[in-house]
N, C-alpha and C positions, 0 to 999 in steps of 0.2 A: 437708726436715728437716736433710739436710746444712748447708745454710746459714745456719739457725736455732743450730744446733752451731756453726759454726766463728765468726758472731759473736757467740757468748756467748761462748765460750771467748776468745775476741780482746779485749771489751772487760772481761770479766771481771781474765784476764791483767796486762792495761795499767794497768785502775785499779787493781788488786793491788800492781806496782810505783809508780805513781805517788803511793801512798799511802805507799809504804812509803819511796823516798825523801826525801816530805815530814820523815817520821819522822826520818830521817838527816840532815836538813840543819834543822830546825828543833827539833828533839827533839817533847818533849811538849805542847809550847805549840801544837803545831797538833791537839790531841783538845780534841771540843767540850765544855764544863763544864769544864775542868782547872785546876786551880789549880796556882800553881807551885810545882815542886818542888827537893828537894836533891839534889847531883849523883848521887849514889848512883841515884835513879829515872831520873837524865836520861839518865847511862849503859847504865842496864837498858834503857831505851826503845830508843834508837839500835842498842845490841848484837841487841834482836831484831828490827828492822827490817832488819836486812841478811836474815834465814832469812825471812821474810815477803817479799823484794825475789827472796828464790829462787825463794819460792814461787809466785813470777809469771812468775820466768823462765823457770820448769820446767810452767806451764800455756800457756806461749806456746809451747815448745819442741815439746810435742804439735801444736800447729799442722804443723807440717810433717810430714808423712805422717801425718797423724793418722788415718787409717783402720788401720796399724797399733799404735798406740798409746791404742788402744782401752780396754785396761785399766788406763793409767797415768792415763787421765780419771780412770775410777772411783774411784783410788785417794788423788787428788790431791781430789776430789769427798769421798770418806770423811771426807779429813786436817778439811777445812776444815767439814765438820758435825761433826766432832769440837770443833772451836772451837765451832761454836754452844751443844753441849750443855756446857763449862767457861763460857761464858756464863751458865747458867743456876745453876752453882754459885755463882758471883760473887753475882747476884743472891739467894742464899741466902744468902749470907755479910755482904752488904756492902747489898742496898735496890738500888731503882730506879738504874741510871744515867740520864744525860741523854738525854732525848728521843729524841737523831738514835742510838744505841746501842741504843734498844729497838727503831727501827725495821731497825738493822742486822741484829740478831739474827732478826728475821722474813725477811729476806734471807736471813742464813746457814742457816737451817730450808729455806729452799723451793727455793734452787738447786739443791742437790746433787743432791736427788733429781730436780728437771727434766733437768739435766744427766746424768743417769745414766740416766735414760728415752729423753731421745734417743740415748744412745750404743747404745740397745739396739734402732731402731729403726731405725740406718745399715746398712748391709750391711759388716763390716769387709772389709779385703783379706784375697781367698783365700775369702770367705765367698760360698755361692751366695747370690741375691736370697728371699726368703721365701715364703709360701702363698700369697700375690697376685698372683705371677708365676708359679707354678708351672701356669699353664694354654698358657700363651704357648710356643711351639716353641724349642725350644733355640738354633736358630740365632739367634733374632732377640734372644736374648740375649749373642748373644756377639761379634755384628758391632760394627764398630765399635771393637772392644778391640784 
């Protein structure tokens, strides 16, 4: 499971910033369906791709020692189902977006909470292992360490 955690978190991460650069260096011309806009939106676009470019640098950053940073997943996991559900206001306000955005939104529904179920299923640091191991002798749990 650890390693199910650290590459989602990893690729998750990457295309987080990778997208969000796109955003920075092409503006809005690279969201699928977009039609083009006046600087006022091109500017909005780019200015919130940089906190979107954080926010990938700030789920890669939990990579390292991420068994302490256990709750800044979660947290970072909340932030980004919080976008899914203003997703869905959009869709009240404004109709269907384009295809590859309905299918995003089904993404942003199911990671977080995958991602927050395995965080619950790693042993953080400092945290003993769970009922599964608890028949096993102490020692043979702590060799090694």
């Amino acid at each position: 499971m650890e390693l199910v955690l650290r590459a989602t978190l990893f690729m998750f991460g990457t295309s987080v910033i990778g997208i969000s650069l796109a955003h920075i260096a092409l503006g809005p011309s690279v969201v699928p369906g977009s039609i083009p806009v006046n600087a006022t939106m091109d500017s909005e676009d780019r200015f919130y791709a940089v906190f979107f470019l954080a926010y990938g640098a700030a789920v890669l950053w939990c990579l390292k020692d991420w068994r302490s940073k256990l709750r800044e997943i979660r947290i970072l996991m909340a932030i980004f189902f919080a976008g899914a559900l203003v997703r869905l206001i959009s869709l009240a306000a404004a109709g269907y977006p384009h295809p590859f955005f309905v299918a995003m939104t089904l993404i942003e529904f199911m990671l977080p909470p995958f991602v927050i179920c395995l965080t619950a299923v790693v042993p953080a640091r400092g945290r003993q292992p769970g009922p599964a191991f608890a028949s096993l002798p102490q020692r043979a749990l702590t060799e090694g360490s």
